[in-house]
C-alpha positions as CSV (number, residue, x, y, z in Angstrom):
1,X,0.0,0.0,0.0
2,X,1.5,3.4,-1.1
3,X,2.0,6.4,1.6
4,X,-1.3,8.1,0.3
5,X,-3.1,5.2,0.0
6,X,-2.6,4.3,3.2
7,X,-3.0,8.1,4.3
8,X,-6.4,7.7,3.1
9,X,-7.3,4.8,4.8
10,X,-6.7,6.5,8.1
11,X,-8.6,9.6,7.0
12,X,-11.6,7.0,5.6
13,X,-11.4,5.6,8.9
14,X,-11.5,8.8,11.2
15,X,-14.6,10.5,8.7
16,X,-15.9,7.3,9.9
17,X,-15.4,7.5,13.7
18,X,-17.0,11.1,13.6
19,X,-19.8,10.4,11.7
20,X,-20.7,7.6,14.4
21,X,-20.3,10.1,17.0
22,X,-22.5,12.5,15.4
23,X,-24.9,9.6,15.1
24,X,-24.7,8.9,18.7
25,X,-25.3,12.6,19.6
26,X,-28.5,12.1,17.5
27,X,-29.6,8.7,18.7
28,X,-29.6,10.5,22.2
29,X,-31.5,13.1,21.6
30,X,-33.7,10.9,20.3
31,X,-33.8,9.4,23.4
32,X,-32.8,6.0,21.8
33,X,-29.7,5.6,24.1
34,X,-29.0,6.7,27.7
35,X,-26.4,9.2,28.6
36,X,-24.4,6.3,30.2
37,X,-24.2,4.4,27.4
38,X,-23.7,7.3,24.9
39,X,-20.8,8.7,27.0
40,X,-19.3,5.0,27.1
41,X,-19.1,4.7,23.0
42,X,-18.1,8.6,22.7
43,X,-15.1,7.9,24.8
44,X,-14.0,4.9,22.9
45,X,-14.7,6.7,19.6
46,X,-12.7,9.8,20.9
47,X,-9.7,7.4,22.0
48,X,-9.5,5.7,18.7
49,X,-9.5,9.0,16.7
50,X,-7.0,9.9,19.1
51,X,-4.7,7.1,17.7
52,X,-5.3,7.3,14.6
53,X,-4.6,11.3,14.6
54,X,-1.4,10.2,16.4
55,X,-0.5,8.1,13.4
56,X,-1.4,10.2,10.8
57,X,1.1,12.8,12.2
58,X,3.5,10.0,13.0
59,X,3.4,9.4,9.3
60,X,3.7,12.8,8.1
61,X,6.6,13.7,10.1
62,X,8.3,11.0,9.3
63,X,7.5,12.2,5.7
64,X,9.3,15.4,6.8
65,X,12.4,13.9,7.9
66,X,12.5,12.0,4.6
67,X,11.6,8.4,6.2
68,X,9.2,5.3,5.6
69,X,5.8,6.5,6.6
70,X,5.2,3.2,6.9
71,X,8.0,2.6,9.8
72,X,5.1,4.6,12.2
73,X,2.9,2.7,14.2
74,X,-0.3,2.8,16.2
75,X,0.5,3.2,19.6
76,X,-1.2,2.0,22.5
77,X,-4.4,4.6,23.8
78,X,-2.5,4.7,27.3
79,X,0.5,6.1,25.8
80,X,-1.5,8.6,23.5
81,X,-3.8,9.3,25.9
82,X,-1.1,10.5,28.3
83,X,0.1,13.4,25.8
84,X,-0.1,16.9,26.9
85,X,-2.0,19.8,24.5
């Protein structure tokens, strides 16, 4: 798979990810879900954007720096999750 295929992959996959958070959004104000449960998908929707963010900047910088793109790697949602703003 070529850098930008694989670019868009991740980028297939996150427009994904937010379009079943919007759906969850609307599912509760629908009242179809519970806030409990709603919260409990958003936060594992949020965490996996999170990685996959992580990678496609992973990628790009290693773009930059004139390296395989495909040397980055999905790191673990503990070790994402820890990162400062």
């Amino acid at each position: 798979m070529s850098g930008s295929e694989a670019e868009r992959k991740i980028l297939g996959h996150i427009t994904e990810m937010i379009s079943q958070e919007k759906d969850l959004r609307e599912r509760l104000a629908r009242q179809e879900i519970d806030e409990p449960t709603e919260r409990a998908r958003l936060a594992g929707l949020e965490t996996e954007l999170d990685r996959c963010w992580d990678l496609l900047r992973q990628r790009r910088a290693r773009i930059e720096a004139g390296q395989d793109p495909g040397g980055a790697n999905v790191r673990p949602a503990s070790e994402v999750e820890g990162y400062l703003s």
